[in-house]
N, C-alpha and C positions, 0 to 999 in steps of 0.2 A: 782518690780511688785506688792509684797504686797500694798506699799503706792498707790498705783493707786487705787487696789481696799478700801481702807479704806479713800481716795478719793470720790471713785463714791459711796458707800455706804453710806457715809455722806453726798453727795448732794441728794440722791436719799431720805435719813431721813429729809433735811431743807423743799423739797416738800411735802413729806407727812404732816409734820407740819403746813406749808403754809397752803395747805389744806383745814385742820381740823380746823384751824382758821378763814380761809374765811368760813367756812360753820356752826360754831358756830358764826361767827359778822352777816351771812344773818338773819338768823333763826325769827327775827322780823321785818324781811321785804318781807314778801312772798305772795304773792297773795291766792287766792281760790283754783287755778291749781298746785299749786308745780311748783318746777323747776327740772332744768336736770340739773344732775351734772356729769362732765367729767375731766379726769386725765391723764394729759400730750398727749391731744388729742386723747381719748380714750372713749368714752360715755358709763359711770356707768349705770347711769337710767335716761330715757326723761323724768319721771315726778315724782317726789317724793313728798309725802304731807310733810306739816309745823310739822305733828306730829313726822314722819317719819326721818327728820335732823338732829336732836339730835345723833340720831345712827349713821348713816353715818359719823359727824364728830368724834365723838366719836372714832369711827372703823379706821378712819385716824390720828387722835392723837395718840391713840395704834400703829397701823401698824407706826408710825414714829419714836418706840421704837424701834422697830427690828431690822432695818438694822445700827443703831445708837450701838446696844450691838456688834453687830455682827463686826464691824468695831474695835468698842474700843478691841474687844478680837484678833482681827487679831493684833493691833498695841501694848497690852501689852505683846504677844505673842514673837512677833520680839522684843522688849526693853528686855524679861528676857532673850530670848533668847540669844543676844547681850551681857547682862551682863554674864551669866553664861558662855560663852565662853572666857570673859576674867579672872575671877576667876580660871579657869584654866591651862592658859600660867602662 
């Protein structure tokens, strides 16, 4: 059960990255109007300015740390775990 969630916490970190990357490559191609950025079919905002994008991907680059720690600590948790029980026996 661990491995699933340090699984789905790792795919949930490659999206956020995705992301912050599509929205850092738009950032000099944006019209007058801004655009709307949406997240796994979810609509963030319908119109953000060009000034405005830098932060939002910013904010998904970061956000695609978290669940990326949070995984690694679930999976070195079960590894020491695992070893200290054999040190044991």
């Amino acid at each position: 059960m661990k491995w699933l969630w340090v699984l789905m916490l790792s795919a949930i970190s490659v999206l956020f990255l995705f992301k912050g990357i599509e929205l850092w490559s738009v950032i000099d191609h944006v019209d007058g109007d801004g655009i709307g950025i949406t997240f796994l079919g979810f609509s963030i905002n319908d119109r953000v300015l060009n000034e405005s994008i830098s932060g939002y991907a910013l904010g998904f680059t970061i956000a695609s740390i978290i669940p990326f720690l949070v995984a690694a600590n679930i999976a070195l948790r079960a590894k020491m775990k695992k070893h200290l029980d054999a040190e044991k026996i």
